[in-house]
Structures are given as structure tokens and as C-alpha cells.
C-alpha positions as CSV (number, residue, x, y, z in Angstrom):
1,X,9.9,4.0,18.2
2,X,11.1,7.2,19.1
3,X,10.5,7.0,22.8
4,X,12.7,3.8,23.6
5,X,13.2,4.8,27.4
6,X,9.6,6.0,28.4
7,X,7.4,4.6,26.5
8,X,4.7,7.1,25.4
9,X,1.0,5.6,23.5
10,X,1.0,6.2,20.4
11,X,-2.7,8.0,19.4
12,X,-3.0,9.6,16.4
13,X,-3.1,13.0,18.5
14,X,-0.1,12.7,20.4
15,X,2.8,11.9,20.1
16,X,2.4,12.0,16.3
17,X,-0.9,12.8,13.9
18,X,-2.6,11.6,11.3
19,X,-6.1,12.1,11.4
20,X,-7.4,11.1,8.1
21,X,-7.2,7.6,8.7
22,X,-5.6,7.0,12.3
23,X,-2.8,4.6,10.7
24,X,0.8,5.9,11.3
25,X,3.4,4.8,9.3
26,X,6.5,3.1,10.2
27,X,8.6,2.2,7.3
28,X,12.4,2.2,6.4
29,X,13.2,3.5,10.3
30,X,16.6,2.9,11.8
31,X,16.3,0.6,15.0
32,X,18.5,3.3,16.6
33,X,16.2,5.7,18.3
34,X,18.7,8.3,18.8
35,X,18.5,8.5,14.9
36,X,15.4,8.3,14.1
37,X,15.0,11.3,16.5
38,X,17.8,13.2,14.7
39,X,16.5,13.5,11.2
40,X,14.9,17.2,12.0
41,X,19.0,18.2,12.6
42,X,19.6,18.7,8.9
43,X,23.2,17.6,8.4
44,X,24.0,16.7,11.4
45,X,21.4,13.8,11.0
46,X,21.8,10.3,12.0
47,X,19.4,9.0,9.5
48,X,21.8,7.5,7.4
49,X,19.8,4.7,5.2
50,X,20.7,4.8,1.2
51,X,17.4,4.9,-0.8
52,X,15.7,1.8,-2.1
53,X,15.7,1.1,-5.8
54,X,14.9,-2.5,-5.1
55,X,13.8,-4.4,-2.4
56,X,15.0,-7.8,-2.5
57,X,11.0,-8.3,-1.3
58,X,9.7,-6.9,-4.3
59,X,12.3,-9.4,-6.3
60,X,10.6,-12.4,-4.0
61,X,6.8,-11.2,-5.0
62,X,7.9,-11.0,-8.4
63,X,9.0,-14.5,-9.0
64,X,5.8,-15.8,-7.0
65,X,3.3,-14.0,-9.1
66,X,5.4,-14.3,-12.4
67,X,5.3,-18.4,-12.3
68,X,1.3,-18.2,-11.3
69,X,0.5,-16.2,-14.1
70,X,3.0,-18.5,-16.6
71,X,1.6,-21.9,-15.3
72,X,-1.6,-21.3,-13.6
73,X,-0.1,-22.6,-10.2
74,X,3.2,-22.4,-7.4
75,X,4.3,-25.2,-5.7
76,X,5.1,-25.1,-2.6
77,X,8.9,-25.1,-2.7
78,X,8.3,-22.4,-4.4
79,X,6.6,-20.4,-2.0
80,X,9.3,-21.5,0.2
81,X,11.5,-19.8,-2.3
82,X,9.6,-16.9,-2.5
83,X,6.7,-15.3,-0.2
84,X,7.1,-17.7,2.6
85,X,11.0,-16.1,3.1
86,X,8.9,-13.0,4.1
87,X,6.4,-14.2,6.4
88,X,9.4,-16.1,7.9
89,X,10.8,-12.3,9.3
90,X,7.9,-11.7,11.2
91,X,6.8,-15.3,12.7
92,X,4.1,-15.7,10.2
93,X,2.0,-19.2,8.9
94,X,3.5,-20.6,5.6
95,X,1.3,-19.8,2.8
96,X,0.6,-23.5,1.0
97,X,-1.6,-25.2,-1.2
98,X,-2.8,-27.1,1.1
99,X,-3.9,-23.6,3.5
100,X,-5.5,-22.2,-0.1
101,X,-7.6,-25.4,-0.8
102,X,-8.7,-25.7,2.7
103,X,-10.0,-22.4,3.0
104,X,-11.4,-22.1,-0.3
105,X,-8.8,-19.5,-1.8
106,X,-7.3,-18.5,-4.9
107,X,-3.9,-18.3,-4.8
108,X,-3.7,-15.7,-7.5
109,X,-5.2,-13.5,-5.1
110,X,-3.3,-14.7,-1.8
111,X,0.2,-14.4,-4.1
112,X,-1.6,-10.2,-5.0
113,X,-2.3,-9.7,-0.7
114,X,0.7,-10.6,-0.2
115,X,2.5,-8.1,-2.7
116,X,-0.3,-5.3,-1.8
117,X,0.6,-5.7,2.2
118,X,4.6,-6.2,1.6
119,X,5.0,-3.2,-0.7
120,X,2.1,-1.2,1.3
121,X,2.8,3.0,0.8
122,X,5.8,2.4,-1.2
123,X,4.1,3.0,-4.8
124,X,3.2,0.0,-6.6
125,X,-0.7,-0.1,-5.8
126,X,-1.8,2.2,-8.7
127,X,0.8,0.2,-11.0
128,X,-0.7,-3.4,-9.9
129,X,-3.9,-2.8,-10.4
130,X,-4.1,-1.2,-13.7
131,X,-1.2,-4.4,-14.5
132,X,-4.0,-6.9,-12.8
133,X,-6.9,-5.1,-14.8
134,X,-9.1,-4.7,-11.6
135,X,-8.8,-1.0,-11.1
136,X,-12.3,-0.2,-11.7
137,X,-13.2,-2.5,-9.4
138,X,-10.8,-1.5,-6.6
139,X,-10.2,2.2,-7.1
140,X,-14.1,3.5,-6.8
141,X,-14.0,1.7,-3.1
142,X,-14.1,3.6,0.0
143,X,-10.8,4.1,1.7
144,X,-11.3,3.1,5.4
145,X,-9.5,4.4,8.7
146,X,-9.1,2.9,11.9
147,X,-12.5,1.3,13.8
148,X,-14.1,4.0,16.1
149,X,-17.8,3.1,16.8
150,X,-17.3,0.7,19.9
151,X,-13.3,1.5,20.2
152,X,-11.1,3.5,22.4
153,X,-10.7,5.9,19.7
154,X,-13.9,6.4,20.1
155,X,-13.2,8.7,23.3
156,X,-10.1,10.4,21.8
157,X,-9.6,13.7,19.9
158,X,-10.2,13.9,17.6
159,X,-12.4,11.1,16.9
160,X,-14.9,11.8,19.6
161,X,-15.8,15.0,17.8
162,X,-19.4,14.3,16.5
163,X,-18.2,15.5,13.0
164,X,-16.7,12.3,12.6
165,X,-19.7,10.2,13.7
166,X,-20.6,10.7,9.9
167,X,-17.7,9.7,8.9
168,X,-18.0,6.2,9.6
169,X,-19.8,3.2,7.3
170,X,-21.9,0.8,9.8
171,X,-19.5,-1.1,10.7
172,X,-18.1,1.9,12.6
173,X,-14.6,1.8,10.3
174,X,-13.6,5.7,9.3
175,X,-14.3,6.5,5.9
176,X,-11.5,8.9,4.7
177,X,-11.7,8.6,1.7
178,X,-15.3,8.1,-0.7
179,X,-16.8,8.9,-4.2
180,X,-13.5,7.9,-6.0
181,X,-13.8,7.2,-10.0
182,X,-12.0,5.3,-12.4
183,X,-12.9,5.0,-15.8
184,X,-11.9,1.9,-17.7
185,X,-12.5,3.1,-21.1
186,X,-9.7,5.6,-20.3
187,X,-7.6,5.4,-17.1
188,X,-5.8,2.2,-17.9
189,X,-3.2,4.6,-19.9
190,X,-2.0,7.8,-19.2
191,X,-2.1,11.1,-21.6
192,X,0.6,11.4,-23.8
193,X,1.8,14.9,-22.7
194,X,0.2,17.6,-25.1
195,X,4.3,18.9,-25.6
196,X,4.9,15.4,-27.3
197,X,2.0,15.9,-29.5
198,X,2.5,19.6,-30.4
199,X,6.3,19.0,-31.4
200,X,4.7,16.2,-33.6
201,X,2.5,18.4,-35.2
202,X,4.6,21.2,-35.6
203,X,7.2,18.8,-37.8
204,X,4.5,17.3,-40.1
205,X,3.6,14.6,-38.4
206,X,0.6,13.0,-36.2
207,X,1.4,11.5,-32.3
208,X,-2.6,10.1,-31.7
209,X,-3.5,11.0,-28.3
210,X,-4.6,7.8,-26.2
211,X,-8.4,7.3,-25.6
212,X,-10.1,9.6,-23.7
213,X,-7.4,12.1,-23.6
């Protein structure tokens, strides 16, 4: 990506780091080098791309989740219309009916993957699952890393440090992240801030705090 001519490995200790789970990111990058590689010159950057309000993918996974959860089901012009446009971008299988019945799926869930890898570190995740109601189940999970235990990464810095030997589960996949909570009986809605509720009070009248809060 940013060493088009010379191609250098990318580890997670050269050219670019991020320890805490090995994954680097490559999202909304120009397919010009030259200006991806410009964007620590200030103003004289080449990293011209207009923010996102939208995604025209987002307006795809909408539509494909919106008439499951309204009739129970997608057909599969449908999907054509809708997730299938995506996988189309990058060479990928159709998702059908006929793929979900033969491998014992649920397309609710397959339609939800498909939204969670699409719209990956862009921030919808927290938002979907407290929509889908399975954030207690999801959110108290482990985030994992990259695979060391029986890997390459396994002899690279700074994974071959034997602090991070206890940092794996037993499948040898890093745990960066463990011990998360999520209560249902309160996270589902956020605190109404405490400025809203004094300026309530102080004119008479009662704003109710949500549960928990």
C-alpha cells in the first residue's frame, strides 16, 4: 500500500504497528501511493477523499436486513439486489437460499455477518447489537488477535516475547482484549446526561433517569 515500487512485508513491527491485536487497518485509502504517503504533509496533502456520511454499502445491508426482519425471509433476487452487489467487488460466492439451507444457516445471521464484516471499524457494531438485542451475549467475549502458537508470528517481535505466551486462548489466537461486561438490565440505553436532568429540576419539573443510571 504505501510501498508500491519495493514491496516491503507488512508485520505488525515494521513497516507499521499495532500490537494489540496484529490486524492493520486498511480502509478508505486512495489507490494512489504517492498520496497515501502524503497525508503527514499537512496542507500540502494529497489525501483528498470527502468524508462518508453514507455508504451506498450500508444503504445495500439495510434493505437486506430490513425485508428479513418484515417478512421472515429474502429471496434471492433480492440478495442480488442487495448483499450479493458487494461480494460481487471482491470475487466472492453469491449468498442464496439454497447455500443457507444446505449448510444449515440462518439467514438472519448470514444477512448480520455480512453487515458486521462490510461496516467493520467504521462504528456501527455497538449500535447493531444493542438494535439486535444480543449484546450481552456478544460484548462479554474475548476480543482475539492474530494466531501465534504454531505461526510465523510466532518468531516475530513482538510476539515471541514470552509475555505474550499468556496472552493466547488454546487455540493459540491473541487475546487482547478479556473480562468485558455488559449489563442488560442497564446498558441497552444510555444515561440521560445529569445537565438535562438538573435543568429539569431546577424549573419544577422531573426528567426520570433511565434504569441503572
Amino acid at each position: 500500500m504505501f510501498f508500491p515500487v519495493t514491496k516491503v512485508a507488512n508485520w505488525p513491527n515494521s513497516p507499521q504497528r499495532n500490537y494489540n491485536t496484529g490486524y492493520i487497518l486498511y480502509k478508505y485509502m486512495s489507490e494512489d501511493p504517492l498520496a497515501n504517503n502524503s497525508g503527514r504533509q499537512g496542507d500540502n496533502s494529497l489525501f483528498d477523499y470527502d468524508r462518508h456520511l453514507i455508504r451506498y454499502a450500508e444503504v445495500l445491508l439495510n434493505y437486506a436486513e430490513a425485508l428479513y426482519e418484515k417478512n421472515g425471509a429474502v429471496s434471492d433476487n433480492d440478495l442480488d439486489l442487495s448483499i450479493n452487489k458487494l461480494r460481487d467487488r471482491v470475487g466472492m460466492p453469491h449468498l442464496t437460499n439454497a447455500f443457507v439451507t444446505a449448510n444449515n444457516l440462518n439467514l438472519q445471521t448470514e444477512i448480520r455477518r455480512e453487515r458486521t464484516v462490510e461496516l467493520a471499524l467504521e462504528g456501527f457494531r455497538y449500535d447493531d447489537l444493542r438494535r439486535w438485542k444480543t449484546a450481552e451475549t456478544e460484548l462479554p467475549q474475548d476480543i482475539k488477535g492474530i494466531k501465534i502458537t504454531g505461526t510465523d508470528w510466532a518468531t516475530r517481535t513482538p510476539y515471541n516475547d514470552p509475555s505474550y505466551a499468556a496472552k493466547v486462548d488454546a487455540n493459540g489466537f491473541l487475546i487482547a482484549e478479556r473480562s468485558r461486561k455488559f449489563d442488560p438490565a442497564k446498558d441497552y440505553l444510555q444515561p440521560l446526561p445529569t445537565k438535562e436532568v438538573a435543568f429539569y429540576q431546577a424549573n419544577g419539573h422531573k426528567l426520570e433517569q433511565n434504569p441503572g443510571w
